[in-house]
PDB file as gemmi writes it, atoms N, CA and C in Angstrom:
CRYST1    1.000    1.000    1.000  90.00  90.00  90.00 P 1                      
ATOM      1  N   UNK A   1     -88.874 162.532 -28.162  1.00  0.00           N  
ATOM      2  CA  UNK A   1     -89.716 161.372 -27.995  1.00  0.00           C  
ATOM      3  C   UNK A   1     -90.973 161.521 -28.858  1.00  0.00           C  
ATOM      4  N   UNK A   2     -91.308 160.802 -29.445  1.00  0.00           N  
ATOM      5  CA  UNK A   2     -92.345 160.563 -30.469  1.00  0.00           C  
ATOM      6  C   UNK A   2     -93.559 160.697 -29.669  1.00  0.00           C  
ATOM      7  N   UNK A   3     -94.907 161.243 -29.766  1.00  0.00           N  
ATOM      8  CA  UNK A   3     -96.231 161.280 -29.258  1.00  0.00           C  
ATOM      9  C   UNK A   3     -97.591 161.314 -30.119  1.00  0.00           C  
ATOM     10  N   UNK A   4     -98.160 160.506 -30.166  1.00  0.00           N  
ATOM     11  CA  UNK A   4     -98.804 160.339 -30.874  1.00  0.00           C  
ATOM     12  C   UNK A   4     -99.797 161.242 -31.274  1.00  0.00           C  
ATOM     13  N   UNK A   5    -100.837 161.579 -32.422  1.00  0.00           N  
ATOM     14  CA  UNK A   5    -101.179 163.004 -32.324  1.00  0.00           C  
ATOM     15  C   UNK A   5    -102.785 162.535 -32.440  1.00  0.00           C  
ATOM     16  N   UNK A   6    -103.139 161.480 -32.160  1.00  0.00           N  
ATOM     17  CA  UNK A   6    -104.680 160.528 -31.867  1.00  0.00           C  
ATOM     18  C   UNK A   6    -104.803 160.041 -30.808  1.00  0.00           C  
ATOM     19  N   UNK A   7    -105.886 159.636 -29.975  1.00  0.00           N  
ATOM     20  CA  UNK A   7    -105.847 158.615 -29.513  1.00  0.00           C  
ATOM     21  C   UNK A   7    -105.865 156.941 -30.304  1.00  0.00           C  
ATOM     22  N   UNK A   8    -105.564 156.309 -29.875  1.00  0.00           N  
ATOM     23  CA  UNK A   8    -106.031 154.964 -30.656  1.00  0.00           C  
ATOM     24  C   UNK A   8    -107.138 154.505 -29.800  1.00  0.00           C  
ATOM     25  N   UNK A   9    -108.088 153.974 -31.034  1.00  0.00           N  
ATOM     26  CA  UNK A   9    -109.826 153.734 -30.409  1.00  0.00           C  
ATOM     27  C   UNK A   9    -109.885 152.170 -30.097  1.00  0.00           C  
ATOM     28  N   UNK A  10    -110.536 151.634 -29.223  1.00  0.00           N  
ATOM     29  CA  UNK A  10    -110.788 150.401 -28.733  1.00  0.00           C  
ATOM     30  C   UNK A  10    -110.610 149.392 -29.945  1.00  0.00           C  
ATOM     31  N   UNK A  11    -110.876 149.750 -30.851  1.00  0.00           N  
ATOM     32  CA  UNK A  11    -110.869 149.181 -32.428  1.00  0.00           C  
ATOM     33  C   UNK A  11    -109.692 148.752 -32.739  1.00  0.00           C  
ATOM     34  N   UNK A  12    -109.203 149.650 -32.964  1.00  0.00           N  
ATOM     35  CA  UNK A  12    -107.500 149.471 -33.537  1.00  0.00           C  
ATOM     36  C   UNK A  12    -106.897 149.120 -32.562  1.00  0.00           C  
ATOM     37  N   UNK A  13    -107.109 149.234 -31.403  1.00  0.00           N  
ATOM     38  CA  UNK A  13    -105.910 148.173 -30.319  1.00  0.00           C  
ATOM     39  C   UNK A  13    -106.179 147.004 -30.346  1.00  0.00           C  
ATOM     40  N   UNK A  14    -107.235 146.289 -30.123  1.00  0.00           N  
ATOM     41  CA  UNK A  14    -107.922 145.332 -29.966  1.00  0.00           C  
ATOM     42  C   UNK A  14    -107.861 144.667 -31.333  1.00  0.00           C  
ATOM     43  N   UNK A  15    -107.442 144.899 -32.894  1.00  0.00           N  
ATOM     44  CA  UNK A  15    -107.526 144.696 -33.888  1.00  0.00           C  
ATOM     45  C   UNK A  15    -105.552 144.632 -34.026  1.00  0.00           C  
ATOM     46  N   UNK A  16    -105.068 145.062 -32.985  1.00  0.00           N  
ATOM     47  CA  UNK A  16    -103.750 144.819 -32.747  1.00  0.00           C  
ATOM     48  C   UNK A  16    -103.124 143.866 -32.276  1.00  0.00           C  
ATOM     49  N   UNK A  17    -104.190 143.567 -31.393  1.00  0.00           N  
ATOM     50  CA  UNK A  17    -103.686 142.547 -30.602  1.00  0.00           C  
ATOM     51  C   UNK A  17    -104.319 141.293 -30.908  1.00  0.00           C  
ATOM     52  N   UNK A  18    -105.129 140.908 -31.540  1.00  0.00           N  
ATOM     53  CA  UNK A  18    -105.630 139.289 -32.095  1.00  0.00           C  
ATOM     54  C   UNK A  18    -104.676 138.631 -32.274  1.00  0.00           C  
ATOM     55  N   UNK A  19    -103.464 138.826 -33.023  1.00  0.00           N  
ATOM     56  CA  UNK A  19    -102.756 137.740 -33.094  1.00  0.00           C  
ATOM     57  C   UNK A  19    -102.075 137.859 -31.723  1.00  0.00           C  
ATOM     58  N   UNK A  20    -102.092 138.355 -30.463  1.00  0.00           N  
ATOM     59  CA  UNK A  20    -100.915 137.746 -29.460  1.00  0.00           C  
ATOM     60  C   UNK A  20    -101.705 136.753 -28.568  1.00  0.00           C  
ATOM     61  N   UNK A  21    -102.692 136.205 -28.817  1.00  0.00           N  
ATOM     62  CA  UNK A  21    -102.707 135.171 -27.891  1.00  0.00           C  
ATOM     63  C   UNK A  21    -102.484 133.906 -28.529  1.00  0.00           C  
ATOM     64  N   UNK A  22    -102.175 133.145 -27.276  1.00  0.00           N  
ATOM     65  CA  UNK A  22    -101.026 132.477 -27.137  1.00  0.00           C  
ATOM     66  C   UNK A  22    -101.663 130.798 -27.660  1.00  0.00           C  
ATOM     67  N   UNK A  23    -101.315 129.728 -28.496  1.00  0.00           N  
ATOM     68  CA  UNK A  23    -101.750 128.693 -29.319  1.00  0.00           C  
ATOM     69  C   UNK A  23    -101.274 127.805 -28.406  1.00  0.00           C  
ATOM     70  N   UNK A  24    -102.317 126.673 -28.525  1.00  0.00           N  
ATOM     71  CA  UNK A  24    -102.032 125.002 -27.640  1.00  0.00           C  
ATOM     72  C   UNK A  24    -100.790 124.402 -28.319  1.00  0.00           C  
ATOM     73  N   UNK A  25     -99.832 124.208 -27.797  1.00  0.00           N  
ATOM     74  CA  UNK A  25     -99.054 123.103 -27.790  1.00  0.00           C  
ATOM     75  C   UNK A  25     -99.860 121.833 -28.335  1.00  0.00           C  
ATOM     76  N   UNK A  26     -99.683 121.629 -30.044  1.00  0.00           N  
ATOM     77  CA  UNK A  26     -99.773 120.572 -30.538  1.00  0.00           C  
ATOM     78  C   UNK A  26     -98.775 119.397 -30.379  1.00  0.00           C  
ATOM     79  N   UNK A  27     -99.157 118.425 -29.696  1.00  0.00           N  
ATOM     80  CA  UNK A  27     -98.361 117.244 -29.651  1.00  0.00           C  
ATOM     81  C   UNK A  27     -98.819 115.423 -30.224  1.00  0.00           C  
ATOM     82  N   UNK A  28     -98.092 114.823 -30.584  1.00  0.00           N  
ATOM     83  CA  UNK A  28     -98.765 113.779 -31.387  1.00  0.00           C  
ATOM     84  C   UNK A  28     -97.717 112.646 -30.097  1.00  0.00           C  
ATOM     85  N   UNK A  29     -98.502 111.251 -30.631  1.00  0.00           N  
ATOM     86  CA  UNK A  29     -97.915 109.956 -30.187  1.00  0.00           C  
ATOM     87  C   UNK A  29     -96.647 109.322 -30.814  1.00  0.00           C  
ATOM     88  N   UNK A  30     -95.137 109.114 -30.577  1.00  0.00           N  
ATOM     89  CA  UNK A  30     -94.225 108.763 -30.943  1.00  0.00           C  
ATOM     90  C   UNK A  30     -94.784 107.169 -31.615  1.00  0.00           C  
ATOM     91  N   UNK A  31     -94.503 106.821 -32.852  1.00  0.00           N  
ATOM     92  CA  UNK A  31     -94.678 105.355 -33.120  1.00  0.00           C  
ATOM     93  C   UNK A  31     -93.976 104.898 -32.434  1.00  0.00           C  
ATOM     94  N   UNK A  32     -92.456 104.913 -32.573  1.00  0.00           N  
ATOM     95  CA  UNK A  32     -91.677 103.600 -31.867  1.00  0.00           C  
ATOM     96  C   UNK A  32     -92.034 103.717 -29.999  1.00  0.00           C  
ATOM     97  N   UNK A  33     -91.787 104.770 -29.641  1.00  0.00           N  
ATOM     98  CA  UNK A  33     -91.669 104.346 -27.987  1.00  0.00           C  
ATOM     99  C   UNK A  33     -93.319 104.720 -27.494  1.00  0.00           C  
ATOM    100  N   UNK A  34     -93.940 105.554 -28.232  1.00  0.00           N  
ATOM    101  CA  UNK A  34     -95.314 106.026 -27.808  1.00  0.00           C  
ATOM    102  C   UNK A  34     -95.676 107.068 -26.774  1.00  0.00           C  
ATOM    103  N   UNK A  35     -94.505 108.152 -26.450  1.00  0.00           N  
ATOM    104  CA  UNK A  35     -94.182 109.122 -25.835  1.00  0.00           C  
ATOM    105  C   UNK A  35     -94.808 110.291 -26.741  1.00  0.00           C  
ATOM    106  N   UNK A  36     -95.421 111.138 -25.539  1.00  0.00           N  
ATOM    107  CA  UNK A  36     -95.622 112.514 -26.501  1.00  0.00           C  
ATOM    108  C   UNK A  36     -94.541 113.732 -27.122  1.00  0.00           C  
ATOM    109  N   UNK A  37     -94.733 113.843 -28.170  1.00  0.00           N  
ATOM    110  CA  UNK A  37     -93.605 114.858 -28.653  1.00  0.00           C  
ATOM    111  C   UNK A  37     -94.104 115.511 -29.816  1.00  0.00           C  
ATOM    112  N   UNK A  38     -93.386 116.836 -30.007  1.00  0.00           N  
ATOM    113  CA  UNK A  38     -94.041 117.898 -31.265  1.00  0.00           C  
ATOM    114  C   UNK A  38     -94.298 117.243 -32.823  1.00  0.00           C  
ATOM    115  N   UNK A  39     -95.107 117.502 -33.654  1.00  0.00           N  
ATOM    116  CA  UNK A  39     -94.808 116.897 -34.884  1.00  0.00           C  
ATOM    117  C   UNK A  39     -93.603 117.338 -35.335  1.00  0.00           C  
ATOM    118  N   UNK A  40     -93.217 116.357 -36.537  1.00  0.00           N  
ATOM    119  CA  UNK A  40     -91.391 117.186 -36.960  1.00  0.00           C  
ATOM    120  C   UNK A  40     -90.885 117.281 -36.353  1.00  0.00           C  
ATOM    121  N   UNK A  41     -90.435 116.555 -35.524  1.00  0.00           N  
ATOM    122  CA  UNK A  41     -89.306 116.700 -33.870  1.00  0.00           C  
ATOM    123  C   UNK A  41     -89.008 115.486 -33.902  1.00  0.00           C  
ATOM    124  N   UNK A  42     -87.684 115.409 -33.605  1.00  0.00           N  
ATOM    125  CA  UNK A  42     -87.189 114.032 -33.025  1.00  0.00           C  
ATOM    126  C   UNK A  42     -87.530 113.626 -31.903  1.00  0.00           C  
ATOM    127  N   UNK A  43     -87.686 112.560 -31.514  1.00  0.00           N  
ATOM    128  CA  UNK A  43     -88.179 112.302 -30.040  1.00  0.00           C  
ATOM    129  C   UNK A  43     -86.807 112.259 -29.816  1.00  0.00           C  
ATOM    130  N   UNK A  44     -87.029 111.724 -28.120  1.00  0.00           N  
ATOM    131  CA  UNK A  44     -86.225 111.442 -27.117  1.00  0.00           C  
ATOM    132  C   UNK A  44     -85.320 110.486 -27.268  1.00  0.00           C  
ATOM    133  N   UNK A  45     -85.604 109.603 -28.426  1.00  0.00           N  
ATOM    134  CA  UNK A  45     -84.881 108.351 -28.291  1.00  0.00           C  
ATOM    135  C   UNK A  45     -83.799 108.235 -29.429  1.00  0.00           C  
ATOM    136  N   UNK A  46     -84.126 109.379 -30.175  1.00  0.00           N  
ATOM    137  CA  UNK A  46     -83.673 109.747 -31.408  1.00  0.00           C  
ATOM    138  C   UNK A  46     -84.175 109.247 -32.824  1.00  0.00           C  
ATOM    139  N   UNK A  47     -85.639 108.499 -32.714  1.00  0.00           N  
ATOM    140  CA  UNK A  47     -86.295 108.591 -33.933  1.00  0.00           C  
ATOM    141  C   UNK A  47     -87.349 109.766 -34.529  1.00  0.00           C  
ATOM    142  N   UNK A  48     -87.554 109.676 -35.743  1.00  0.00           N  
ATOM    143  CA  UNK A  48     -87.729 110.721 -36.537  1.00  0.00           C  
ATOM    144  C   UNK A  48     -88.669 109.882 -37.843  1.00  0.00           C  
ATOM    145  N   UNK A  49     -89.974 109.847 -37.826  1.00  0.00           N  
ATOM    146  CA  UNK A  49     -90.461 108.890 -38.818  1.00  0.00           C  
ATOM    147  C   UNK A  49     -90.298 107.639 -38.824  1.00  0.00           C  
ATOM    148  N   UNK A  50     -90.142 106.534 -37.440  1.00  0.00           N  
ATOM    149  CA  UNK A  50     -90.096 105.682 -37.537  1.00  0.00           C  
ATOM    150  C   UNK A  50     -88.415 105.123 -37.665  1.00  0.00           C  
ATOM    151  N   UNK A  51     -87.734 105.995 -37.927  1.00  0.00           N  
ATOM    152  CA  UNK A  51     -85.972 105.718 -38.258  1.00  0.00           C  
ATOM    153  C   UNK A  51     -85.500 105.911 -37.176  1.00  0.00           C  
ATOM    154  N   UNK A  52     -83.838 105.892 -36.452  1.00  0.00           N  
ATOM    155  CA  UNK A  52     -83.134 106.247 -35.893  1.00  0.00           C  
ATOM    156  C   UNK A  52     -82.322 106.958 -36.806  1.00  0.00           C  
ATOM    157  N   UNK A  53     -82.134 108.274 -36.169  1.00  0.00           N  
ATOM    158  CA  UNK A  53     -81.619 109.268 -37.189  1.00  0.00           C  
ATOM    159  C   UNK A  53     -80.470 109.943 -35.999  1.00  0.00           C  
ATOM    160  N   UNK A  54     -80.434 110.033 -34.314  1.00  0.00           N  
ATOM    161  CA  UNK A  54     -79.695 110.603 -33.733  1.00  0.00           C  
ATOM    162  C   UNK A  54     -79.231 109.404 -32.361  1.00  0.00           C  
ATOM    163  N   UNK A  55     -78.342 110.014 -31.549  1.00  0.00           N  
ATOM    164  CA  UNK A  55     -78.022 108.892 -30.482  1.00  0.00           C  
ATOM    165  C   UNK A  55     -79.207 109.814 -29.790  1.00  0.00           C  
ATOM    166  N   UNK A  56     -79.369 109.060 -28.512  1.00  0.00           N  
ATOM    167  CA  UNK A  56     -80.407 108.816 -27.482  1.00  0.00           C  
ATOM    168  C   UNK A  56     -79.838 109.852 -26.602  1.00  0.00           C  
ATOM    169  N   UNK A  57     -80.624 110.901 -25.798  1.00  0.00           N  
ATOM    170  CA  UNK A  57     -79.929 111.840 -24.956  1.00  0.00           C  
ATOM    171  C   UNK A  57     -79.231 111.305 -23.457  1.00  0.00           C  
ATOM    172  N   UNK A  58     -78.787 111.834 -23.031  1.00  0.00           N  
ATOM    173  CA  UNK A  58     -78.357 110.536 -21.293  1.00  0.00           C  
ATOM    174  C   UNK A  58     -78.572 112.092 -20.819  1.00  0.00           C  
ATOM    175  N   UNK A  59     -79.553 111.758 -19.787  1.00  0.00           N  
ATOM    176  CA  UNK A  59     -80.025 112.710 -18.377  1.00  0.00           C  
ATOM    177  C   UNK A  59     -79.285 112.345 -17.016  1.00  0.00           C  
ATOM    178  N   UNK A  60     -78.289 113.321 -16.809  1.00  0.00           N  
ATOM    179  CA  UNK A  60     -77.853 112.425 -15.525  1.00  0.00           C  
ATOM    180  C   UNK A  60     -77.930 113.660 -14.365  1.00  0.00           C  
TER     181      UNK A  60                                                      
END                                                                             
């Protein structure tokens, strides 16, 4: 088993870990139905830029 032959100083952990916290959920307004959804995502209804590009999902 590997053991490290330092401690690691408040510095370098903490300089480790900046990138893991965690980013807001960016979400924008659908033009056609006006539902929230990710940018670059198809909505729910299956438009994509204003087009219909997929069928509509059925939740049953």
């Amino acid at each position: 088993m590997a053991v490290p032959k330092k401690k690691t100083s408040k510095s370098k952990r903490n300089m480790r870990r900046a990138h893991d916290a965690l980013n807001p959920v960016i979400v924008v307004e659908d033009k056609t139905t006006g539902e929230l959804k990710r940018p670059h995502h198809v909505s729910a209804d299956g438009h994509y830029n204003g087009r219909k590009v997929t069928k509509a999902k059925v939740n049953r």
